[in-house]
N, CA, C and O atoms as a DFTB+ gen file, in Angstrom:
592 C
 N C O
     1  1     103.663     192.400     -43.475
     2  2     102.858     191.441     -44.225
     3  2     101.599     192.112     -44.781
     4  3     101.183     191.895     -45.919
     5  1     101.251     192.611     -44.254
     6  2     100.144     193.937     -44.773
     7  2      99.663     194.377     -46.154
     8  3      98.552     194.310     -46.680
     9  1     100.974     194.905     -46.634
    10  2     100.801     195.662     -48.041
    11  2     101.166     194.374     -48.835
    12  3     100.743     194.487     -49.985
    13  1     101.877     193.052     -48.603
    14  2     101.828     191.885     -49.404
    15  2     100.212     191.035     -49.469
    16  3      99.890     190.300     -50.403
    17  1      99.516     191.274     -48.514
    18  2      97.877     190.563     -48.498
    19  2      97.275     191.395     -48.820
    20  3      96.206     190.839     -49.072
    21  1      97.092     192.861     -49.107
    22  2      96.633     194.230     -49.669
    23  2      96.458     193.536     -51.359
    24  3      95.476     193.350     -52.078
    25  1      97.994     193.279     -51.534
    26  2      98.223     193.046     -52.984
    27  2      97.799     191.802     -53.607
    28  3      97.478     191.879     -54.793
    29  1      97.716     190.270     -52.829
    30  2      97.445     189.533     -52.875
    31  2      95.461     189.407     -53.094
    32  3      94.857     188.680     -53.883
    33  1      94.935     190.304     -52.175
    34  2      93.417     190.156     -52.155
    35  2      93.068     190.851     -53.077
    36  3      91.887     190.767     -53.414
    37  1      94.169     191.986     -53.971
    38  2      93.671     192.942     -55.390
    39  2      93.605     192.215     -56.758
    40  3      93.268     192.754     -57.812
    41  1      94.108     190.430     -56.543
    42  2      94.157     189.974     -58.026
    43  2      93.043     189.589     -58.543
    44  3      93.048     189.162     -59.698
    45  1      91.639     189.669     -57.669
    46  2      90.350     189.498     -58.036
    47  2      90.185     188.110     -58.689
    48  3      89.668     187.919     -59.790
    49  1      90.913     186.749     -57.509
    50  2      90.616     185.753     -58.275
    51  2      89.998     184.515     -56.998
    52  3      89.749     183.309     -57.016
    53  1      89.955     185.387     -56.187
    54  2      89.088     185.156     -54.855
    55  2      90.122     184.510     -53.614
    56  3      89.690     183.992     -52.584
    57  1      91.235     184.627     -53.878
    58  2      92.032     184.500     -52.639
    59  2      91.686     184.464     -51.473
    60  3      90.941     185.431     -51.315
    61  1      91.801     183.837     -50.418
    62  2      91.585     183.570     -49.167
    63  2      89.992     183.862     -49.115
    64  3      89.378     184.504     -48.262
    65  1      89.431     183.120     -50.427
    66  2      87.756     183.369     -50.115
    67  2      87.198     182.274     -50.401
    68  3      86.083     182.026     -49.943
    69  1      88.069     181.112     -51.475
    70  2      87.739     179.971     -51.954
    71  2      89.364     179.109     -52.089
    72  3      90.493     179.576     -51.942
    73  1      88.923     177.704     -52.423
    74  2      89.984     177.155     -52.580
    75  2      90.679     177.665     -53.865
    76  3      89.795     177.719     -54.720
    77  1      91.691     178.007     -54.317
    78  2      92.420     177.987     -55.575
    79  2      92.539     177.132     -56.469
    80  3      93.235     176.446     -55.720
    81  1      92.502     176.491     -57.450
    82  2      92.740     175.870     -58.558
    83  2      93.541     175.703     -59.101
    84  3      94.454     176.522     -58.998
    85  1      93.722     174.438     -60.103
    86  2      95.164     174.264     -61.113
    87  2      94.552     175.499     -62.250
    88  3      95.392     176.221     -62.787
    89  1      93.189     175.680     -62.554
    90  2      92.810     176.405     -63.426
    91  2      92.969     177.741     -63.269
    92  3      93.378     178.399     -64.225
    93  1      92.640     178.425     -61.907
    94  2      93.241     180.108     -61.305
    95  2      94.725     180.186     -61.404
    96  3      95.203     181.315     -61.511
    97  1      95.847     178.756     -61.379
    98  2      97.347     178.945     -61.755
    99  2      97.177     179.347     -62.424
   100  3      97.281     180.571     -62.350
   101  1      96.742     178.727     -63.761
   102  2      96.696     179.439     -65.250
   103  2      96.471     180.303     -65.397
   104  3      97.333     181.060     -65.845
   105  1      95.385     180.698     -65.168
   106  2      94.851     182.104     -65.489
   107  2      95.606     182.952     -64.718
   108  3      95.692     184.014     -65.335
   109  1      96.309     183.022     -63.471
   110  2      96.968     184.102     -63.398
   111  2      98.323     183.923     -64.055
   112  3      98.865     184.971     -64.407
   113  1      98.829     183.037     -64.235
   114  2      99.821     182.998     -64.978
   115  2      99.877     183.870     -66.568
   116  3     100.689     184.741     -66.877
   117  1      98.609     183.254     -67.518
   118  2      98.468     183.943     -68.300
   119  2      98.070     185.458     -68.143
   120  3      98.335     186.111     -69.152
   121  1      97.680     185.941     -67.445
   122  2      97.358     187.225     -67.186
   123  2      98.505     187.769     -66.969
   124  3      98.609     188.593     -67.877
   125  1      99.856     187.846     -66.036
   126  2     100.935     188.067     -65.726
   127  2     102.047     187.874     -66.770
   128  3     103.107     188.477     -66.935
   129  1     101.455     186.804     -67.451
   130  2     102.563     186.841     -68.747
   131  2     103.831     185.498     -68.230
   132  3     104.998     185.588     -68.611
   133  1     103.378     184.400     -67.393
   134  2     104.391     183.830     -66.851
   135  2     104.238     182.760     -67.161
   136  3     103.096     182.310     -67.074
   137  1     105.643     181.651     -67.798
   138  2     105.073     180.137     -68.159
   139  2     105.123     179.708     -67.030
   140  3     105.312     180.297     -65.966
   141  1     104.951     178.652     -67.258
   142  2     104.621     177.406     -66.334
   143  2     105.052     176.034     -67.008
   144  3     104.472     175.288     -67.797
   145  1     106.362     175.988     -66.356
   146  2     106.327     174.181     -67.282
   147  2     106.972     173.021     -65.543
   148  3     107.620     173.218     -64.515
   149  1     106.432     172.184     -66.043
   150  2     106.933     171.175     -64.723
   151  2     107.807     169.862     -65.762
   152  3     107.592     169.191     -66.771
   153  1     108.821     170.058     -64.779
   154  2     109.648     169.129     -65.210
   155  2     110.525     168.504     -64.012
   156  3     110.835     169.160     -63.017
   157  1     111.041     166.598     -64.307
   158  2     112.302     166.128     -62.690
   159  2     112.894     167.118     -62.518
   160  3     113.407     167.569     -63.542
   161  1     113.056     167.693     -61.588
   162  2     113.646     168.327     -60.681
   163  2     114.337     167.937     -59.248
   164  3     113.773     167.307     -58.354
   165  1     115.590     168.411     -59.218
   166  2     116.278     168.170     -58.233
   167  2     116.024     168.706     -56.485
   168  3     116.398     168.260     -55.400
   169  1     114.943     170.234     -57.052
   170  2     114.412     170.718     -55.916
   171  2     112.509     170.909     -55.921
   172  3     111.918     170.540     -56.936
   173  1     112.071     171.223     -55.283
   174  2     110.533     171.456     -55.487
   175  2     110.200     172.013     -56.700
   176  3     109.387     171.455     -57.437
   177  1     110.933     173.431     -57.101
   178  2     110.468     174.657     -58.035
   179  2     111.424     175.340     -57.907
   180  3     112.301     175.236     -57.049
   181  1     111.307     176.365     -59.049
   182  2     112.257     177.344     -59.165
   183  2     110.978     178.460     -59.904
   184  3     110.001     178.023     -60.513
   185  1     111.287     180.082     -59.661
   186  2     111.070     180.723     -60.715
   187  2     112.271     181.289     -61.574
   188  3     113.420     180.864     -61.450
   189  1     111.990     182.048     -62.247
   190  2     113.335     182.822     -63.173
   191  2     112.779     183.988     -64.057
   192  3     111.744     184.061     -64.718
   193  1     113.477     184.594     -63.919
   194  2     113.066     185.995     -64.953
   195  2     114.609     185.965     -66.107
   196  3     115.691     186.295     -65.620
   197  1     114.547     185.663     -67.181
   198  2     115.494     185.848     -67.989
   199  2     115.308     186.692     -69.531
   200  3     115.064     185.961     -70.491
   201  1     115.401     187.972     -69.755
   202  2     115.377     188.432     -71.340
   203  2     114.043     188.997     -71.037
   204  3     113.197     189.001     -71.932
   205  1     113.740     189.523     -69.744
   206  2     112.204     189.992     -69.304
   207  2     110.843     189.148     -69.975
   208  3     109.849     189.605     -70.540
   209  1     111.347     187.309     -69.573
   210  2     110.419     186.362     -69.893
   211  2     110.186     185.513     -68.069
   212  3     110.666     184.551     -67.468
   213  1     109.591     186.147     -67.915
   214  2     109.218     184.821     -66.548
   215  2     108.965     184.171     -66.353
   216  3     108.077     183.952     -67.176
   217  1     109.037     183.081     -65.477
   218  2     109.268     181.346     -66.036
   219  2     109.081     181.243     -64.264
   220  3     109.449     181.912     -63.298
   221  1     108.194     179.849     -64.519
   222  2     108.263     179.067     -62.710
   223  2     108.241     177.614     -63.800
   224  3     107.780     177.374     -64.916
   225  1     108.978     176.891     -62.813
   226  2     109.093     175.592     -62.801
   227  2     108.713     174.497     -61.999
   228  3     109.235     174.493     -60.885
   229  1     108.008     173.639     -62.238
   230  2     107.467     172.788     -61.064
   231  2     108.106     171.386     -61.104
   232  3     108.154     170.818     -62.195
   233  1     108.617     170.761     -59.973
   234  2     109.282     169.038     -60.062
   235  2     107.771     168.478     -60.695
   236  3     106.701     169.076     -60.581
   237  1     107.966     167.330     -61.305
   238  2     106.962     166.996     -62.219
   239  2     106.521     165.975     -61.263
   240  3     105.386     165.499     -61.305
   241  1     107.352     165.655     -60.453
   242  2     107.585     163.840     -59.754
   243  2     106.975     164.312     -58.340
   244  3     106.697     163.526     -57.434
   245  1     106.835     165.477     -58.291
   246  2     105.655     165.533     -56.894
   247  2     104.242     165.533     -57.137
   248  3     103.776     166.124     -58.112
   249  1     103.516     164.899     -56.303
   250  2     102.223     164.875     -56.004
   251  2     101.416     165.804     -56.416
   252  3     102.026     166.872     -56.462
   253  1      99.751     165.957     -56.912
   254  2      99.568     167.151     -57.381
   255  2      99.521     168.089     -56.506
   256  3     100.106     169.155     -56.698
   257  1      98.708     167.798     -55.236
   258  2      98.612     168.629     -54.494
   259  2      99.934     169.556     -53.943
   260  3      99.674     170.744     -53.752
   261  1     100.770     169.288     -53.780
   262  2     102.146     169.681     -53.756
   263  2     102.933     170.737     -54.844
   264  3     103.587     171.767     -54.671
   265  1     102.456     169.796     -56.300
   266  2     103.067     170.850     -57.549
   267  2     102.310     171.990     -56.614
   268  3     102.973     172.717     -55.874
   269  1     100.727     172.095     -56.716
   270  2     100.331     173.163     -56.622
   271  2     100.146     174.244     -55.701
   272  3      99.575     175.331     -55.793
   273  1     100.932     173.524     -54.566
   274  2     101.471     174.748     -53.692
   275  2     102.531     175.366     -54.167
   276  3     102.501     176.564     -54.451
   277  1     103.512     174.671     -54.297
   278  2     104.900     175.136     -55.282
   279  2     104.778     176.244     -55.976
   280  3     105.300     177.309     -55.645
   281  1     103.883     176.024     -57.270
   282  2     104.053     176.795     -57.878
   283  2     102.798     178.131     -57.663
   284  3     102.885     179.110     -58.405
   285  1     101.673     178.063     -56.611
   286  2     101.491     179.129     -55.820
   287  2     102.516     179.715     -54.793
   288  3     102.193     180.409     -53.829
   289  1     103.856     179.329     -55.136
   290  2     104.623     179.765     -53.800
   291  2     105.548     180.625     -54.679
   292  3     105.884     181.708     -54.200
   293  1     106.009     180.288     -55.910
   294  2     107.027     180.676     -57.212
   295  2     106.224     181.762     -57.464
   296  3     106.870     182.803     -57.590
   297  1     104.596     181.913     -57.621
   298  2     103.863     182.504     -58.289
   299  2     103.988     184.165     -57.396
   300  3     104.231     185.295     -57.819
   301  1     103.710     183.659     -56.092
   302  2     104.052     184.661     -55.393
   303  2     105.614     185.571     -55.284
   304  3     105.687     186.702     -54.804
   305  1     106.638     184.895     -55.768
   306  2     107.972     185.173     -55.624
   307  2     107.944     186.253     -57.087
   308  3     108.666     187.246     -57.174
   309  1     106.988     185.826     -58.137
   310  2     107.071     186.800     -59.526
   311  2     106.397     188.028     -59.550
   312  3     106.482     189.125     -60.102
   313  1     105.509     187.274     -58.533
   314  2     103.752     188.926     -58.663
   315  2     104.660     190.387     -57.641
   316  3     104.755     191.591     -57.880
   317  1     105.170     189.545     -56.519
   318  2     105.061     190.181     -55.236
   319  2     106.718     191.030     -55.020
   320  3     106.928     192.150     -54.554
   321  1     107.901     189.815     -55.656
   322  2     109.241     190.416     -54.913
   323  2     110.090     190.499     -56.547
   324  3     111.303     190.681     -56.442
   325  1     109.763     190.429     -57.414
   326  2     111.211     190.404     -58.137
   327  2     111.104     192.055     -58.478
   328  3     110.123     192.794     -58.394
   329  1     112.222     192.292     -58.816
   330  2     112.387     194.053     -59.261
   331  2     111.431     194.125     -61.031
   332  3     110.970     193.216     -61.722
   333  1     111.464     195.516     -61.215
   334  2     110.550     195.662     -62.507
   335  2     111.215     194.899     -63.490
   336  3     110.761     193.925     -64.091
   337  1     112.585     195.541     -63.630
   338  2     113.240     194.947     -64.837
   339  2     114.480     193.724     -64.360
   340  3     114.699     193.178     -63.278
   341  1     114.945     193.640     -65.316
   342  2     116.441     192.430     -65.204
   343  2     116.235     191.109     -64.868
   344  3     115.154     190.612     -64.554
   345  1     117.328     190.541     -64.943
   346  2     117.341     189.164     -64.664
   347  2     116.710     188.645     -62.571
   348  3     116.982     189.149     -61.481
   349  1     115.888     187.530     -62.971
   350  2     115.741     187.202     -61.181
   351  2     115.843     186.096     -61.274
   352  3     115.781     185.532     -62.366
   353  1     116.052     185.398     -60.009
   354  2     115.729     183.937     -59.731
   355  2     115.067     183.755     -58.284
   356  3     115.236     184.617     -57.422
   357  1     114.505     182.904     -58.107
   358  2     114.418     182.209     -56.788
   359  2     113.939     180.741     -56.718
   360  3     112.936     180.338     -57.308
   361  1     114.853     179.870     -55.838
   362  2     114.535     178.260     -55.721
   363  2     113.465     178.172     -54.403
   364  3     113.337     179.053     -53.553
   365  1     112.867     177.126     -54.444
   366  2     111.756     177.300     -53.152
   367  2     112.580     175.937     -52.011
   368  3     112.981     174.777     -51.922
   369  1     112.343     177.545     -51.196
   370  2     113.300     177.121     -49.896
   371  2     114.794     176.910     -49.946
   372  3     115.422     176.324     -49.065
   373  1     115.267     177.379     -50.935
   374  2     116.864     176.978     -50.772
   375  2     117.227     179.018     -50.597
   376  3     117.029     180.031     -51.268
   377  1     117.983     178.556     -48.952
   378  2     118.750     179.705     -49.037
   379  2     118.283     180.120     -47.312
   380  3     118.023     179.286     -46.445
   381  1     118.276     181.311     -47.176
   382  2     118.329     181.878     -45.734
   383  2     116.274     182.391     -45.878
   384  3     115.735     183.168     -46.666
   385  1     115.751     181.665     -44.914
   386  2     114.591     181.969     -44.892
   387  2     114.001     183.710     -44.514
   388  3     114.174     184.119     -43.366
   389  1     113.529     184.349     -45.242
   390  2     113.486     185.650     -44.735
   391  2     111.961     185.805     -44.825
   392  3     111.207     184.834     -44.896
   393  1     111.395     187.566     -44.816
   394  2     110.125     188.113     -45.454
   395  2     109.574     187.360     -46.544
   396  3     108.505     186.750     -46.562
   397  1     110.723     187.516     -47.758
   398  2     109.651     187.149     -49.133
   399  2     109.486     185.720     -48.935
   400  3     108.335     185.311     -49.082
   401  1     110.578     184.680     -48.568
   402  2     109.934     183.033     -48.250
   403  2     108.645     183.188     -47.164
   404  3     107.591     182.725     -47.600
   405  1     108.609     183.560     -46.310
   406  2     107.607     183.718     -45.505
   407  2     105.760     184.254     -46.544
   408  3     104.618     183.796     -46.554
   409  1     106.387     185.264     -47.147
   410  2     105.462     185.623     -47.652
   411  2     104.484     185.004     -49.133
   412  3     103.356     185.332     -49.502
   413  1     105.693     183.772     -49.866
   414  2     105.242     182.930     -50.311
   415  2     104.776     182.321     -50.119
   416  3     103.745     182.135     -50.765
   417  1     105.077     181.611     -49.227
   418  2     104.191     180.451     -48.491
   419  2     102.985     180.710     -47.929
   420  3     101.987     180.070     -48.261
   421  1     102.951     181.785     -46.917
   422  2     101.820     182.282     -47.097
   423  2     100.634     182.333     -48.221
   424  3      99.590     181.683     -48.185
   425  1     100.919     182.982     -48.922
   426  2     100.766     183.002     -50.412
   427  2     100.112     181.509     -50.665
   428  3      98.886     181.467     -50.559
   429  1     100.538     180.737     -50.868
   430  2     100.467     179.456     -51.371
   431  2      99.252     178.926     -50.541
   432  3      98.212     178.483     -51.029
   433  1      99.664     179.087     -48.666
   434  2      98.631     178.105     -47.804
   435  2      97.464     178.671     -48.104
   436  3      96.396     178.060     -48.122
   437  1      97.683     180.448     -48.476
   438  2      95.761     180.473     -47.941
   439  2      94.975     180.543     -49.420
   440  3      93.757     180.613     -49.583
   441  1      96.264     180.496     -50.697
   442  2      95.500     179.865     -51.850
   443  2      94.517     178.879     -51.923
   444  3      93.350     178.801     -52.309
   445  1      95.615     177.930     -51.280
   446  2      94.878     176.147     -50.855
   447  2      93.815     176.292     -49.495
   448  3      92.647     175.913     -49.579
   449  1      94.256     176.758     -48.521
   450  2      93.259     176.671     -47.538
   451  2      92.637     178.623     -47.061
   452  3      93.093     179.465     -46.287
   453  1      91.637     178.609     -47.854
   454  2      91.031     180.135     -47.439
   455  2      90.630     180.135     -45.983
   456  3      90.900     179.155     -45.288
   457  1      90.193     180.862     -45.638
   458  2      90.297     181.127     -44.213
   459  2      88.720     180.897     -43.134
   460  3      88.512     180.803     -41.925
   461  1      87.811     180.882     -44.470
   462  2      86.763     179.843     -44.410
   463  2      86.967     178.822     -44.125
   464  3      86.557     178.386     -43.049
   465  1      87.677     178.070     -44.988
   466  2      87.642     176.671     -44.252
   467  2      88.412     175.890     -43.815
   468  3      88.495     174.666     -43.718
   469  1      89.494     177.510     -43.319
   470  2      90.360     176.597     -41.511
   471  2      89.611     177.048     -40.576
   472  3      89.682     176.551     -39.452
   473  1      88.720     178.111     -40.871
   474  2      87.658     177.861     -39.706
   475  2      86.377     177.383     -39.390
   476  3      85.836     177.197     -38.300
   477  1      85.984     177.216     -40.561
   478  2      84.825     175.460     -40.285
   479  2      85.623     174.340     -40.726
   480  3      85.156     173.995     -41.811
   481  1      86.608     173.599     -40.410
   482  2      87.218     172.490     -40.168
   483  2      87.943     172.389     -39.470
   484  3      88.524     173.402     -39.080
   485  1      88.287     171.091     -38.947
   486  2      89.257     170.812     -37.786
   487  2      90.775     170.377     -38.799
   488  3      90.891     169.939     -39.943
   489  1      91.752     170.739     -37.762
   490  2      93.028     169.705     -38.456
   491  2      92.498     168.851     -39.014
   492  3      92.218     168.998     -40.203
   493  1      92.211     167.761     -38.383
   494  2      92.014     166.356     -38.655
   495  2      91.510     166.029     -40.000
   496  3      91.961     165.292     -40.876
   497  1      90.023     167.073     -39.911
   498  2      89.226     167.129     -41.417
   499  2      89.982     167.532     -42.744
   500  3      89.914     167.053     -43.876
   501  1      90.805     168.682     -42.169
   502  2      91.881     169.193     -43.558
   503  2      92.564     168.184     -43.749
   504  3      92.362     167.713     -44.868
   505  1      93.389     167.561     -43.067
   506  2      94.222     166.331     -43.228
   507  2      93.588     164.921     -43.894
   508  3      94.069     163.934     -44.451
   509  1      92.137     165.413     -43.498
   510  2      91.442     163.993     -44.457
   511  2      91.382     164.289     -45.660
   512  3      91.710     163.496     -46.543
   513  1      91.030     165.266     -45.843
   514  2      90.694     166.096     -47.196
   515  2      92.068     166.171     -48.025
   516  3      91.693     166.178     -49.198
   517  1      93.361     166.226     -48.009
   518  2      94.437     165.939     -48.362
   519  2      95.639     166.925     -48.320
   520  3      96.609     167.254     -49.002
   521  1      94.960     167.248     -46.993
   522  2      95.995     168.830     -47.173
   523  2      97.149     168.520     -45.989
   524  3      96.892     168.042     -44.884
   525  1      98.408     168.883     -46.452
   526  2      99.448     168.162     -45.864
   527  2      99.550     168.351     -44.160
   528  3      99.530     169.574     -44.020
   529  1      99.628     167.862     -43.090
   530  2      99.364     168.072     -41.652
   531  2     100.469     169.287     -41.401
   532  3     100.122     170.154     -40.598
   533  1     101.552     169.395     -41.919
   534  2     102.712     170.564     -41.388
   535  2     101.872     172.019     -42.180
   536  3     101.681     173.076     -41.579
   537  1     101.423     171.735     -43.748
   538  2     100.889     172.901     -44.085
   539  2      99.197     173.539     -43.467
   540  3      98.682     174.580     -43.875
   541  1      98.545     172.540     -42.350
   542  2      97.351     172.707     -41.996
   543  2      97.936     173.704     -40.768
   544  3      97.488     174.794     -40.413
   545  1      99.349     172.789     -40.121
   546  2      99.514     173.695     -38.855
   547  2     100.057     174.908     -39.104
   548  3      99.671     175.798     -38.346
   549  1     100.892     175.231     -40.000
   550  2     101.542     176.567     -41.285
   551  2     100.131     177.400     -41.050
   552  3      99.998     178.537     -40.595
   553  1      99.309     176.643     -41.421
   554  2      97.745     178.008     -41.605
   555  2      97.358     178.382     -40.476
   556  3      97.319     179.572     -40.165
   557  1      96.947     177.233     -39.541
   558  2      96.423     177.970     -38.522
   559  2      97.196     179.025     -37.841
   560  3      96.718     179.933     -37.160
   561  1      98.668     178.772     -38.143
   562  2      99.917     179.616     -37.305
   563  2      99.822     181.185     -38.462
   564  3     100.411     182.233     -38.197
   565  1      99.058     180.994     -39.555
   566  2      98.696     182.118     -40.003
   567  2      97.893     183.147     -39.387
   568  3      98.038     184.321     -39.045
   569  1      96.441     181.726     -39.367
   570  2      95.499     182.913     -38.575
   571  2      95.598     183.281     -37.412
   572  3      95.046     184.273     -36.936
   573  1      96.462     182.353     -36.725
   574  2      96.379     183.213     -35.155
   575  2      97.607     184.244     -34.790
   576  3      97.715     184.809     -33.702
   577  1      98.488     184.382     -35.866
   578  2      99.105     185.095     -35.688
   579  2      99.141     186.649     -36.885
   580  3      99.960     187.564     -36.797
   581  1      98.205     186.562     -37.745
   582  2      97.358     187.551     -38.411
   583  2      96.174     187.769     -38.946
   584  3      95.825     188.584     -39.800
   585  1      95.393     186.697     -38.170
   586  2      94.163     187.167     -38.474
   587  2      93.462     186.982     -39.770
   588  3      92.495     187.632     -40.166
   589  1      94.221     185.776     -40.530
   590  2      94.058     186.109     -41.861
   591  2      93.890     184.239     -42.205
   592  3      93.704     183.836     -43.353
């Protein structure tokens, strides 16, 4: 997990230092060269690399807070694991959970929750604040199991 949070803390857009934004999606999106369109969807998200154009997709019909883990989770699947060239895909969460799902999600929680403030807040407070109770316990199971 190492050289994936190495790479993650080099995009200079303050990762695990502040909360993330619908506006930092963008901008790294545009910086990376990747659309972004949300549309019904049958699953959370998808990304796709097709004709060396990269593409994430977000279900339109989820919550915002939700799109925007999603597609911090897709976002991570484009920056971090697809090969240089050719066609890729990946659906979020469909399939055999390994490294790179692990490392998305990651990706995604400490977008939304920096590490500041799972440690001046309690569960309870994150959960008031609107952050989902399985993804509050996801973080803390971050930091106590890397420090991060």
């Amino acid at each position: 997990m190492r050289p994936f949070l190495t790479k993650a803390t080099e995009l200079g857009v303050g990762w695990n230092e502040r909360e993330l934004s619908e506006s930092d999606l963008d901008d790294l999106c545009r910086r990376y060269d990747v659309g972004l369109a949300e549309l019904p969807l049958r699953t959370d998200g998808f990304y796709y690399r097709v004709m060396g154009r990269d593409m994430i997709v977000v279900n339109s019909l989820l919550r915002p807070r939700r799109r925007l883990f999603v597609a911090f989770h897709e976002l991570a699947h484009c920056l971090f694991h697809v090969p240089a060239s050719g066609p890729s895909a990946a659906f979020f969460h469909v399939g055999r959970r390994d490294r790179r799902e692990a490392e998305a999600d990651a990706f995604a929680l400490i977008a939304l929750m920096p590490l500041q403030l799972v440690l001046s807040s309690s569960i309870d407070e994150l959960v008031a604040d609107g952050h989902p109770r399985d993804e509050v316990a996801s973080r803390h199971a971050l930091y106590r199991s890397h420090g991060i």
